[in-house]
Gaussian input, Z-matrix of N, CA and C with variables (Angstrom, degrees):
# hf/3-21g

backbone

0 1
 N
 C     1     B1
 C     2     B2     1     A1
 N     3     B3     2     A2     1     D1
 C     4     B4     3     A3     2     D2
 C     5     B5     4     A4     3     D3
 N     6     B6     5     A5     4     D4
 C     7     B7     6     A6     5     D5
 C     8     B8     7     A7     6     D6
 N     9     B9     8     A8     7     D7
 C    10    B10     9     A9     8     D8
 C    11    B11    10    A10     9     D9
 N    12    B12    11    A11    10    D10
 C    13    B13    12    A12    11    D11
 C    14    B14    13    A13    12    D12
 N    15    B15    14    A14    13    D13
 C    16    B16    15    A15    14    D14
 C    17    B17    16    A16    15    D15
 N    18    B18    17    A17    16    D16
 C    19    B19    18    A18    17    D17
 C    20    B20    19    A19    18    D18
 N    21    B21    20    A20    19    D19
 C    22    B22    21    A21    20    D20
 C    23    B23    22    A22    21    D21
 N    24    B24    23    A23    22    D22
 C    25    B25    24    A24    23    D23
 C    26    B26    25    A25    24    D24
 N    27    B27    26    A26    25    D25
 C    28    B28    27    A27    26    D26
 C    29    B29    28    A28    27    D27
 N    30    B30    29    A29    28    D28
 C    31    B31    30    A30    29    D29
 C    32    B32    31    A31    30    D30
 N    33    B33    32    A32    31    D31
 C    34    B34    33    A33    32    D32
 C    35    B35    34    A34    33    D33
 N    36    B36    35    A35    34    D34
 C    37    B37    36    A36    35    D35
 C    38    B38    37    A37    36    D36
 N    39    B39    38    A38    37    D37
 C    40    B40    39    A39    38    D38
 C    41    B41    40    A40    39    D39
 N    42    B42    41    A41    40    D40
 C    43    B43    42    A42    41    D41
 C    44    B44    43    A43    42    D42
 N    45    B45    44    A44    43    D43
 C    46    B46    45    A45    44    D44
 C    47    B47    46    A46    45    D45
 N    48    B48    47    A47    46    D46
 C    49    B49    48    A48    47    D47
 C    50    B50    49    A49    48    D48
 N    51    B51    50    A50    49    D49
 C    52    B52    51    A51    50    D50
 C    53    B53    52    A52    51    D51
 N    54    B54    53    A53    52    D52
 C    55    B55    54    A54    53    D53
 C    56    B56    55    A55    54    D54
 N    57    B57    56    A56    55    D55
 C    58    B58    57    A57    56    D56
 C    59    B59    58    A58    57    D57
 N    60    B60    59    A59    58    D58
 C    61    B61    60    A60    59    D59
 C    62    B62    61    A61    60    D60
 N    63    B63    62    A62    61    D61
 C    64    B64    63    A63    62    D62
 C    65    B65    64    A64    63    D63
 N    66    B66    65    A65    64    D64
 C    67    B67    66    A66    65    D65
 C    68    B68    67    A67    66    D66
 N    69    B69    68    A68    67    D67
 C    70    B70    69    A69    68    D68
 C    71    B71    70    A70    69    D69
 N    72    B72    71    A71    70    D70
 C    73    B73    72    A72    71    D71
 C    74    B74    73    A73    72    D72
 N    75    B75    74    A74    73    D73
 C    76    B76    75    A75    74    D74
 C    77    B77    76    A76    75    D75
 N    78    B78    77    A77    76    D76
 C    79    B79    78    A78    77    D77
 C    80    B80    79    A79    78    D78
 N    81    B81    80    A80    79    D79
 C    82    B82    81    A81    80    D80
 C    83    B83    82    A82    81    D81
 N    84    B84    83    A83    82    D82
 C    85    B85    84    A84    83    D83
 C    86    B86    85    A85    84    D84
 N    87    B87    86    A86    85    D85
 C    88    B88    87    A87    86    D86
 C    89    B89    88    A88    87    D87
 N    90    B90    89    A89    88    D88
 C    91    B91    90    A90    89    D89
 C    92    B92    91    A91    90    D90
 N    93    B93    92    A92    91    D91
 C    94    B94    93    A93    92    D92
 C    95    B95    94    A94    93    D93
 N    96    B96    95    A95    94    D94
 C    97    B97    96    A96    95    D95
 C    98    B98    97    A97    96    D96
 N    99    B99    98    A98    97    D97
 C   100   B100    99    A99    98    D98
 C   101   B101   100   A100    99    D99
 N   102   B102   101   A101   100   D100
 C   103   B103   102   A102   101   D101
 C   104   B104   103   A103   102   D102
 N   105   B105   104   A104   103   D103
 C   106   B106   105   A105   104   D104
 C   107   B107   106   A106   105   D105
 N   108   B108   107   A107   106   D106
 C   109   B109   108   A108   107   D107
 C   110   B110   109   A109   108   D108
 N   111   B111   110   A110   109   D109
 C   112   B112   111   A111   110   D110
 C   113   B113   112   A112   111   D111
 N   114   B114   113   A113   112   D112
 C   115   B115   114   A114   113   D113
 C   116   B116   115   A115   114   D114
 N   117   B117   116   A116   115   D115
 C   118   B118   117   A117   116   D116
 C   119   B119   118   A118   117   D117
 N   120   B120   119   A119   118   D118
 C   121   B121   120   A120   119   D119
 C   122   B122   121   A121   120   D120
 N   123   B123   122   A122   121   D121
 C   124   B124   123   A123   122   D122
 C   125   B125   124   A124   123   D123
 N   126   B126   125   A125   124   D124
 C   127   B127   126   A126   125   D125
 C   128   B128   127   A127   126   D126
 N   129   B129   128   A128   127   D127
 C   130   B130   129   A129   128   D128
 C   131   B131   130   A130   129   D129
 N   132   B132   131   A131   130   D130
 C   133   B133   132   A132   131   D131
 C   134   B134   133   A133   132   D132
 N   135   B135   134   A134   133   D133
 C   136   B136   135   A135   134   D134
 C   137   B137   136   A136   135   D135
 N   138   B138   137   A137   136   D136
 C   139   B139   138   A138   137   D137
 C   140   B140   139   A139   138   D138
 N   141   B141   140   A140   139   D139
 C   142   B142   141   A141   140   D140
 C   143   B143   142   A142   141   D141
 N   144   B144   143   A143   142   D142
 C   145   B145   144   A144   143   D143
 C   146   B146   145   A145   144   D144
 N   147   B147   146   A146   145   D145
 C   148   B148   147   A147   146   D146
 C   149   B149   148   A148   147   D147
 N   150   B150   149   A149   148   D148
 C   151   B151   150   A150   149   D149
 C   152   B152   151   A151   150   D150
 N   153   B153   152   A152   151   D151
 C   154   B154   153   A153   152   D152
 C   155   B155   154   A154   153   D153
 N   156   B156   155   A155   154   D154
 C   157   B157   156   A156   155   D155
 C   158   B158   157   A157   156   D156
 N   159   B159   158   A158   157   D157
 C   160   B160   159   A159   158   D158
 C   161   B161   160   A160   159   D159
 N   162   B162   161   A161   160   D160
 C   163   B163   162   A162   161   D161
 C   164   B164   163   A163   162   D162
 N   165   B165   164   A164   163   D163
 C   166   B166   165   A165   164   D164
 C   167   B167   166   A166   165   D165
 N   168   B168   167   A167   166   D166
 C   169   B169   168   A168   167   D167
 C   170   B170   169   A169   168   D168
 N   171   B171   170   A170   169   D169
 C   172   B172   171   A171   170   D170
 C   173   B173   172   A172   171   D171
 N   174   B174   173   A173   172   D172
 C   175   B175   174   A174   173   D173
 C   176   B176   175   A175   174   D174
 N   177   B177   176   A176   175   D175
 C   178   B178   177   A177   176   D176
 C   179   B179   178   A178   177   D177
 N   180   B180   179   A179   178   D178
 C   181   B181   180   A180   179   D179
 C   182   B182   181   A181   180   D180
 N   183   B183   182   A182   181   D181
 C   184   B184   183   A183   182   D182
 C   185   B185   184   A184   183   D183
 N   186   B186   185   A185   184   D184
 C   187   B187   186   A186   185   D185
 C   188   B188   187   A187   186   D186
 N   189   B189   188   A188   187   D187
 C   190   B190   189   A189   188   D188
 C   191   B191   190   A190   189   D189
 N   192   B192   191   A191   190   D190
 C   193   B193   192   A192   191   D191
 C   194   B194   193   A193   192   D192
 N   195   B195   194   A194   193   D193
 C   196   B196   195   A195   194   D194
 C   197   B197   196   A196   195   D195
 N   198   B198   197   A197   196   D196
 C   199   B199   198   A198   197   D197
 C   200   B200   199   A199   198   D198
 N   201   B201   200   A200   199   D199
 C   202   B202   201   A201   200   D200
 C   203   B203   202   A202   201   D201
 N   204   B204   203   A203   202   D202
 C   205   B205   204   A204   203   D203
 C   206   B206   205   A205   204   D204
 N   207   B207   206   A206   205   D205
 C   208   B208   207   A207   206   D206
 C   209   B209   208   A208   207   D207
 N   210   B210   209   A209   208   D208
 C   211   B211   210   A210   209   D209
 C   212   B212   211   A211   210   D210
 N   213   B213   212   A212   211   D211
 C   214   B214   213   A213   212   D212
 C   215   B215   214   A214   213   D213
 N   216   B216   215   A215   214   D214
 C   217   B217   216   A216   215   D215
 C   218   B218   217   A217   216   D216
 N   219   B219   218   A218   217   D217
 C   220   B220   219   A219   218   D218
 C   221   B221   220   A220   219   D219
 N   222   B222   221   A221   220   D220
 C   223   B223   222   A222   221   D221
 C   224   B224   223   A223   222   D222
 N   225   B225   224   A224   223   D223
 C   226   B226   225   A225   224   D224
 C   227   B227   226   A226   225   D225
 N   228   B228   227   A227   226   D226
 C   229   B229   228   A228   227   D227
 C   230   B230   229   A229   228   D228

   B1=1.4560
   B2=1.5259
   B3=1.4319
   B4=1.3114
   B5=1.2619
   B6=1.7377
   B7=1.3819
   B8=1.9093
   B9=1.1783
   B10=1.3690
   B11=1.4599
   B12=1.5948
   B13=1.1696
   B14=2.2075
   B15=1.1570
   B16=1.7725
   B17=1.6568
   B18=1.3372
   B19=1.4581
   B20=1.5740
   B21=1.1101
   B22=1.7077
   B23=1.4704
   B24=1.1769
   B25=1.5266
   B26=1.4167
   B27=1.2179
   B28=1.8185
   B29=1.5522
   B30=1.6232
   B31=1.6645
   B32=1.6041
   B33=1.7781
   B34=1.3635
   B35=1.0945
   B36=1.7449
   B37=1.4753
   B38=1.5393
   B39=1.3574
   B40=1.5280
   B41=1.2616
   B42=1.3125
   B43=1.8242
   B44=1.6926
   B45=0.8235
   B46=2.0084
   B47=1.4817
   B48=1.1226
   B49=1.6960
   B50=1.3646
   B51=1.4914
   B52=1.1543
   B53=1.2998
   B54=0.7944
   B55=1.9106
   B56=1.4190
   B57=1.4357
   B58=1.5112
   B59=1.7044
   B60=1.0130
   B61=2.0575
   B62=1.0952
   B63=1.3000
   B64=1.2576
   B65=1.2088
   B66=1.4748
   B67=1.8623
   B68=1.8768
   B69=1.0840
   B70=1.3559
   B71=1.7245
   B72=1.4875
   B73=1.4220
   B74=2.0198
   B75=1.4641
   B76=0.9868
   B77=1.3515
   B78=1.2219
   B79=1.3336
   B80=1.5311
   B81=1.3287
   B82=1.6644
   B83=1.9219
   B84=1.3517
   B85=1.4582
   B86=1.3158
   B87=1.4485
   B88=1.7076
   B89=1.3385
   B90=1.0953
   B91=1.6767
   B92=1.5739
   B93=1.2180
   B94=1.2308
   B95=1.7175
   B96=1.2369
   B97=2.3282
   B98=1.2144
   B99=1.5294
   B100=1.9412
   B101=1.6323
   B102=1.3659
   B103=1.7251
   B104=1.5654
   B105=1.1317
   B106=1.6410
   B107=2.0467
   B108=1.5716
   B109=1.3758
   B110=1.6998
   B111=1.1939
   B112=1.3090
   B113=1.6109
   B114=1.1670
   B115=1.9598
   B116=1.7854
   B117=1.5288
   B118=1.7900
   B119=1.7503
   B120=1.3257
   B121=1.1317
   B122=1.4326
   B123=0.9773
   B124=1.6193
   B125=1.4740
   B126=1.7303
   B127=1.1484
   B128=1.1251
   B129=1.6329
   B130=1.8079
   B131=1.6833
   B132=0.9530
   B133=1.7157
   B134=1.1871
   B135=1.6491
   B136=1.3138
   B137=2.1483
   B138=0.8199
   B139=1.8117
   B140=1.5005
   B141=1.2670
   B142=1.4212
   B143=2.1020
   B144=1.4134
   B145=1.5275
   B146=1.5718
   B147=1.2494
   B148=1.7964
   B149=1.5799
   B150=1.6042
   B151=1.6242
   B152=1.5364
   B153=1.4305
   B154=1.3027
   B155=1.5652
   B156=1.5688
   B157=1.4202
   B158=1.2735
   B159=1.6601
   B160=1.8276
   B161=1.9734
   B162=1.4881
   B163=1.2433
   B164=1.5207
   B165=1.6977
   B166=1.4215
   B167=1.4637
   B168=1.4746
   B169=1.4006
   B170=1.2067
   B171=1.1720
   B172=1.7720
   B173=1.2974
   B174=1.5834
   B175=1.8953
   B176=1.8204
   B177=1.5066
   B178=1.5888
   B179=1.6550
   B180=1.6279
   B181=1.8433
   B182=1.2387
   B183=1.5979
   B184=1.6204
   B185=1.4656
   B186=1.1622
   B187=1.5463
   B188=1.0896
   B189=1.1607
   B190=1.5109
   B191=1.6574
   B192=1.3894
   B193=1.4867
   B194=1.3923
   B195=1.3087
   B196=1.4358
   B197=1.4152
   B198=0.9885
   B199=1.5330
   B200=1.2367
   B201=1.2861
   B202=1.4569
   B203=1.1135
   B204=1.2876
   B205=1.8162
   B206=1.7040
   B207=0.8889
   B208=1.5509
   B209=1.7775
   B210=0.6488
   B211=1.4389
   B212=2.3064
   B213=1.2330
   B214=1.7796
   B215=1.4954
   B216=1.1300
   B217=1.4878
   B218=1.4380
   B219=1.1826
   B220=1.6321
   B221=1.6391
   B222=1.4096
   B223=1.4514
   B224=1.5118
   B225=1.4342
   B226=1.7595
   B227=1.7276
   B228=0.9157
   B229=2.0133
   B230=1.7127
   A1=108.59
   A2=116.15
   A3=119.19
   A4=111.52
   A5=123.15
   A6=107.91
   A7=137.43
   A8=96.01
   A9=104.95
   A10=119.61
   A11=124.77
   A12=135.51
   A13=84.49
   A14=101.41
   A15=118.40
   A16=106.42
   A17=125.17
   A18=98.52
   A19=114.04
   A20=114.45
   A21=125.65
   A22=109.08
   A23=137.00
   A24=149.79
   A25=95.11
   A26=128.55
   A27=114.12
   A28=73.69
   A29=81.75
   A30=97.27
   A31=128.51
   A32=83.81
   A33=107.06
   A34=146.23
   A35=96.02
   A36=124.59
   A37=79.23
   A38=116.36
   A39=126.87
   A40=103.62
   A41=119.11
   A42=115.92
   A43=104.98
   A44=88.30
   A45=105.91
   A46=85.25
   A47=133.87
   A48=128.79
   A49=122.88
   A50=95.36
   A51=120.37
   A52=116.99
   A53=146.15
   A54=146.10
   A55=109.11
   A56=109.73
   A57=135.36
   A58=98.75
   A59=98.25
   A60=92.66
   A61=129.98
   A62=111.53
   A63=124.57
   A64=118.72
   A65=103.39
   A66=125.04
   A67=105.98
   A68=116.54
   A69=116.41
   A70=116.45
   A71=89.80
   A72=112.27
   A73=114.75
   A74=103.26
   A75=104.59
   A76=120.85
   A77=127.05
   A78=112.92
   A79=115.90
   A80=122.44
   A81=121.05
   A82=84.75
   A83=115.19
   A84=100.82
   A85=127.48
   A86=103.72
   A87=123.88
   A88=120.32
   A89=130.55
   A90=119.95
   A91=106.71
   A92=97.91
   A93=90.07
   A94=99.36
   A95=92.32
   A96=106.63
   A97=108.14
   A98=83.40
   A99=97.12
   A100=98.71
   A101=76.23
   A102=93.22
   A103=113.99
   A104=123.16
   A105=120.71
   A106=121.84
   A107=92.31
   A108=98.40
   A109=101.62
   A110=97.05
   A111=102.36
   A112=117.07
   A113=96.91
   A114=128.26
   A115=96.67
   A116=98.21
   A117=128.38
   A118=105.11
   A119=111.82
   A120=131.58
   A121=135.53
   A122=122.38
   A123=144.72
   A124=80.74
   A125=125.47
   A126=148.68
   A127=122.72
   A128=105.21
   A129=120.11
   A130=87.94
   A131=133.14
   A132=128.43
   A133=101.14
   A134=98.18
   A135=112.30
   A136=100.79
   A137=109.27
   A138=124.83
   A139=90.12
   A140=136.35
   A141=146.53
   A142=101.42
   A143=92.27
   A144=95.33
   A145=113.98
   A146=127.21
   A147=118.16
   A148=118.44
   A149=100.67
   A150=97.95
   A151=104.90
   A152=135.01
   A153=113.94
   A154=116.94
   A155=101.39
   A156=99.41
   A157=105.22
   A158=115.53
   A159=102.93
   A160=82.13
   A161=94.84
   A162=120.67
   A163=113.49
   A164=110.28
   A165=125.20
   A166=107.33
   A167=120.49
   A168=130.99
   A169=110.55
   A170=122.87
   A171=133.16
   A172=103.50
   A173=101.48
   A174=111.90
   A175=83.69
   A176=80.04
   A177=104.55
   A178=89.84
   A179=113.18
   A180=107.15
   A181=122.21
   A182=111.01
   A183=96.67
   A184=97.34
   A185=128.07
   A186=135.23
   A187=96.75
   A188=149.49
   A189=136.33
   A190=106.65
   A191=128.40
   A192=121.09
   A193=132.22
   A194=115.32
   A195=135.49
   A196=92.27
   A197=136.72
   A198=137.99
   A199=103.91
   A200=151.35
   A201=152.74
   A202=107.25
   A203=131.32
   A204=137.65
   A205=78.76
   A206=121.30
   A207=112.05
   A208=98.59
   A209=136.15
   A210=149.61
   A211=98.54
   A212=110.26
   A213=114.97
   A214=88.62
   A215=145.22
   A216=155.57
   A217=94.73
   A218=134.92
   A219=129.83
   A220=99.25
   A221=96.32
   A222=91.02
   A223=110.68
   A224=108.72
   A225=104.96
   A226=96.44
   A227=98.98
   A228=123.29
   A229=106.16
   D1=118.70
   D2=-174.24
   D3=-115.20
   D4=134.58
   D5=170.73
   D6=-108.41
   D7=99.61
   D8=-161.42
   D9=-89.39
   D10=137.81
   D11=-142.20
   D12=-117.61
   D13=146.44
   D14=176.92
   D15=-119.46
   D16=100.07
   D17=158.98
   D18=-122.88
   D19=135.63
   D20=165.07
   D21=-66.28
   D22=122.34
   D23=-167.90
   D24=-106.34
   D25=98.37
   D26=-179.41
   D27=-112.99
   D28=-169.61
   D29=-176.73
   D30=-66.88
   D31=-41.39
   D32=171.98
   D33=-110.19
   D34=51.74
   D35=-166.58
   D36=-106.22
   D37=136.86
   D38=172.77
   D39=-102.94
   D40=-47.07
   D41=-176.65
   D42=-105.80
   D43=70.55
   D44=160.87
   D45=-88.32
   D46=-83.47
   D47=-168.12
   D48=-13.36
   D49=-82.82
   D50=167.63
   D51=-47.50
   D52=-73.40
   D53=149.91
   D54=8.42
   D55=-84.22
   D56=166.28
   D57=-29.34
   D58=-74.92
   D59=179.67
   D60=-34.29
   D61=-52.83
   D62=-179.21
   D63=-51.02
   D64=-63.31
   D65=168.90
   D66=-44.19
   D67=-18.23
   D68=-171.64
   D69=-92.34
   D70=-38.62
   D71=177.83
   D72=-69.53
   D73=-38.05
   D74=169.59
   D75=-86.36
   D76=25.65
   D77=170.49
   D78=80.70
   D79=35.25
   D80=-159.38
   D81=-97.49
   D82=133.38
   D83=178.40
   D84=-95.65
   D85=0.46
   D86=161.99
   D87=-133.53
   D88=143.18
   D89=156.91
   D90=-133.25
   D91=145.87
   D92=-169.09
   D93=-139.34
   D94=145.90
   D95=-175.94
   D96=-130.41
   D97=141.18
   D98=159.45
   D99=-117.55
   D100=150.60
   D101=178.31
   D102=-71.65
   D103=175.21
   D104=154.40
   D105=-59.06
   D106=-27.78
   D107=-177.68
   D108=-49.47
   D109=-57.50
   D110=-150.37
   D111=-97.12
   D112=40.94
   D113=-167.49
   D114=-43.92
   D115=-62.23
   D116=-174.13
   D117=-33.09
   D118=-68.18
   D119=179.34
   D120=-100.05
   D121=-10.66
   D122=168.56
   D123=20.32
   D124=103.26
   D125=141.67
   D126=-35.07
   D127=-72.49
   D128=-169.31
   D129=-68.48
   D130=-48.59
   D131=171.45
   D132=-11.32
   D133=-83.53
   D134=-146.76
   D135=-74.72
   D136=-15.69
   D137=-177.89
   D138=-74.84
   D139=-51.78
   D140=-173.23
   D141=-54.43
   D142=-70.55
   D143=-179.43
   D144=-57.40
   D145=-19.71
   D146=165.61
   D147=-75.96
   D148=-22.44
   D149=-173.40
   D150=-104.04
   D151=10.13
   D152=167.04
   D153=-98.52
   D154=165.38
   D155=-174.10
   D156=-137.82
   D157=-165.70
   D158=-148.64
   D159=-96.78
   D160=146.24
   D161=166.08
   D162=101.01
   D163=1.78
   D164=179.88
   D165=-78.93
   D166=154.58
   D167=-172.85
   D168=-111.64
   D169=110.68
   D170=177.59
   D171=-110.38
   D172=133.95
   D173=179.62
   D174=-141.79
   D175=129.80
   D176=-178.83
   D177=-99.86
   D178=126.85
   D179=171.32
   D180=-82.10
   D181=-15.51
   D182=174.95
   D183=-128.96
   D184=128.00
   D185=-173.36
   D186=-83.45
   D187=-66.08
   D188=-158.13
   D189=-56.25
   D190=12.31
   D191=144.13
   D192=-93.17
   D193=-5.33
   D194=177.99
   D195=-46.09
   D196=-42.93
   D197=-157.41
   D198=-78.11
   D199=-37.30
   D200=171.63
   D201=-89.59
   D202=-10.83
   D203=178.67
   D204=-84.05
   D205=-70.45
   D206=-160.17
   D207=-60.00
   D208=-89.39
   D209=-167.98
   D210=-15.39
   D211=-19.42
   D212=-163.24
   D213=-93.04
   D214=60.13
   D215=-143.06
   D216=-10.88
   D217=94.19
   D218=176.30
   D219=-102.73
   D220=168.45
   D221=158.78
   D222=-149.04
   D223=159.07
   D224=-163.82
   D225=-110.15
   D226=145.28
   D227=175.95
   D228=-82.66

């Protein structure tokens, strides 16, 4: 069981830093970002949803993207 941290880096994300720390401090054993470039397709997104498995811990840092994470046909465990 691994616990892996998601952050979206837009422009006008102010606490990307801080975010990142936190996830570090707690022991998160991956984190993984998409840039703003790559908003359309969020790669590591979609690279993220092939490599987790059941009983793993995902913390999204800014929730108000949950809504376009869901919408990229994802699916949750």
């Amino acid at each position: 069981m691994a616990k892996v941290g998601y952050i979206f880096n837009s422009e006008q994300y102010d606490t990307f830093t801080f975010d990142r720390a936190w996830m570090e401090k707690y022991g998160y054993c991956r984190i993984i970002e998409d840039s703003a470039s790559q908003e359309k397709t969020r790669p590591e997104w979609k690279q993220l949803m092939d490599c987790l498995e059941r009983g793993d811990e995902l913390v999204i840092s800014n929730f108000c993207k949950v809504s376009s994470l869901l919408s990229m046909n994802t699916y949750w465990l």
